[in-house]
MARMIRO-763404 format. One line per field, with one value per residue: y, z, x of N, C-alpha, C in turn; residue number from 1; residue in one letter. Coordinates in nm, 2 decimals. Atoms other than C-alpha are relative to their C-alpha. Example, Ala and Ser with C-alpha at 12.3 -4.5 7.8 and 13.67 -1.06 7.14 Angstrom:
REM MARMIRO-763404
nyy	[-0.12	-0.11]
nzz	[0.00	0.00]
nxx	[0.09	-0.09]
cayy	[-0.45	-0.11]
cazz	[0.78	0.71]
caxx	[1.23	1.37]
cyy	[0.12	0.11]
czz	[0.00	0.08]
cxx	[0.09	-0.08]
pos	[1	2]
code	[a	s]
***
This chain:
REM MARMIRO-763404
nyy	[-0.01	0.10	0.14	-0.08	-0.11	0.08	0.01	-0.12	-0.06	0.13	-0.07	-0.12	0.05	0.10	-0.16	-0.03	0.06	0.01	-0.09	-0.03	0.14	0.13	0.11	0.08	-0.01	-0.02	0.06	0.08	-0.10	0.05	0.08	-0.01	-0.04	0.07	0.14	-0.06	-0.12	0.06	-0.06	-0.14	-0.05	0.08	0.00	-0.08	0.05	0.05	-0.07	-0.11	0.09	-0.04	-0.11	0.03	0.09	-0.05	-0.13]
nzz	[-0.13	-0.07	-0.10	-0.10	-0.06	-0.08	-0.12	-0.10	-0.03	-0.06	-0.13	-0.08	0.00	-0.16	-0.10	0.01	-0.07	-0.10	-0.09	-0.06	-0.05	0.06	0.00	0.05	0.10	0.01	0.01	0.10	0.09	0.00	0.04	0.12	0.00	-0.03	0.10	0.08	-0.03	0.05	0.16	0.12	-0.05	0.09	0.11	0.02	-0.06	0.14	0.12	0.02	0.08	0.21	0.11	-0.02	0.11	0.16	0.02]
nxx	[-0.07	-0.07	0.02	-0.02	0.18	0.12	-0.08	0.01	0.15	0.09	-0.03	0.13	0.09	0.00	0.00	0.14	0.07	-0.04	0.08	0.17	0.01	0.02	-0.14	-0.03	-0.07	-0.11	-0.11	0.00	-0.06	-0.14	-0.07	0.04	-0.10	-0.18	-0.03	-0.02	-0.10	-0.13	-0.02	-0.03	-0.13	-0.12	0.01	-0.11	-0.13	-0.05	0.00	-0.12	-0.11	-0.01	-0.08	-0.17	-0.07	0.02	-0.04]
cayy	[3.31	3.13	2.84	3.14	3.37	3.06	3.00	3.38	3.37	3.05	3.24	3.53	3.31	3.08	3.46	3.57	3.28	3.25	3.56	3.54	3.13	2.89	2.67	2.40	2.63	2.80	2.53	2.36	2.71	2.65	2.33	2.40	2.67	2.52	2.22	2.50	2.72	2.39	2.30	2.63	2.62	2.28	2.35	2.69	2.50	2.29	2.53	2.75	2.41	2.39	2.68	2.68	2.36	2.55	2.79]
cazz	[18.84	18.95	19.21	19.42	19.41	19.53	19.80	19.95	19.90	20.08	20.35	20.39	20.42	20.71	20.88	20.83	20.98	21.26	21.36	21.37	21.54	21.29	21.35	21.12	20.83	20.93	20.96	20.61	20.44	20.59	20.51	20.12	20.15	20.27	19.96	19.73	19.86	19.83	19.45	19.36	19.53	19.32	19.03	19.07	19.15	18.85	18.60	18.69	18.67	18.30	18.20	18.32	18.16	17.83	17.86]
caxx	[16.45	16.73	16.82	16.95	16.61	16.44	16.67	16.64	16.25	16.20	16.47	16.25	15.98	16.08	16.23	15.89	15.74	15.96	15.84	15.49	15.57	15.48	15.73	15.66	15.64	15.92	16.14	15.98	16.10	16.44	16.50	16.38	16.61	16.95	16.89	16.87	17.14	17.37	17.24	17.31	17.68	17.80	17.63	17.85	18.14	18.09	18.04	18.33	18.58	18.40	18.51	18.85	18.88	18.77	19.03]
cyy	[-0.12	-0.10	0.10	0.08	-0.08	-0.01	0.14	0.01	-0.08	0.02	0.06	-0.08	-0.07	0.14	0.04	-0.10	-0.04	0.04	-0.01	-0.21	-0.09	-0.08	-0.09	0.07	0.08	-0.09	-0.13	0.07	-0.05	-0.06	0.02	0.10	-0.03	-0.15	0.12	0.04	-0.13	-0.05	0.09	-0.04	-0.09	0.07	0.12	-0.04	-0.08	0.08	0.10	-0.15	0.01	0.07	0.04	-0.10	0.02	0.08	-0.07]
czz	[0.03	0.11	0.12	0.04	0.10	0.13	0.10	-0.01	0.10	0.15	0.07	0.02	0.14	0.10	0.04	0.12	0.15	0.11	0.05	0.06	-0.08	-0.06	-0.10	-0.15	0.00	0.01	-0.16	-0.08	0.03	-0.04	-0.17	-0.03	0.00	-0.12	-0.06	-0.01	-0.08	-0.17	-0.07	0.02	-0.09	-0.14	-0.04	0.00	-0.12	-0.12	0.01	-0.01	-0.18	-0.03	0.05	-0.05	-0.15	-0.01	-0.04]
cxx	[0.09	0.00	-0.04	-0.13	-0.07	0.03	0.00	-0.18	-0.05	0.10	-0.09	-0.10	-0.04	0.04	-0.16	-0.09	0.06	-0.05	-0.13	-0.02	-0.04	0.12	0.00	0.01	0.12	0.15	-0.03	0.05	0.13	0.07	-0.04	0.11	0.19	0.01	0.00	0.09	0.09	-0.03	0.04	0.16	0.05	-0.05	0.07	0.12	0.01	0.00	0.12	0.09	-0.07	0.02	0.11	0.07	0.01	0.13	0.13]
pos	[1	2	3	4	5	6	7	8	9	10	11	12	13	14	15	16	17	18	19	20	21	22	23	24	25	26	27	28	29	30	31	32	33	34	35	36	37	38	39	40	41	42	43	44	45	46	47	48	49	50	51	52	53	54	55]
code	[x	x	x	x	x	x	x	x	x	x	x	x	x	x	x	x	x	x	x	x	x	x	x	x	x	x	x	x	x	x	x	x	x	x	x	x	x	x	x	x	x	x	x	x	x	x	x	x	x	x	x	x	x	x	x]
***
């Protein structure tokens, strides 16, 4: 599973927990989520410049 799976499980997670008020793990999913999401984004952003630079 990717960066990204982890980043939408650990979404649904803190959603989840929102709902039923457990604030603190809903907002420790969140934040675990929003560092994933952005890992995923450079490490996208870098691998498309390397392979543009391959080309």
């Amino acid at each position: 599973m990717g960066l990204l799976g982890w980043a939408l499980i650990f979404v649904i997670v803190a959603i989840i927990a929102a709902i039923f008020g457990f604030g603190g793990i809903a907002t420790a999913s969140a934040g675990i989520a929003k560092i994933l999401f952005f890992v995923f984004l450079v490490l996208f952003i870098v691998m498309l410049i390397l392979g543009l630079a391959r080309r």
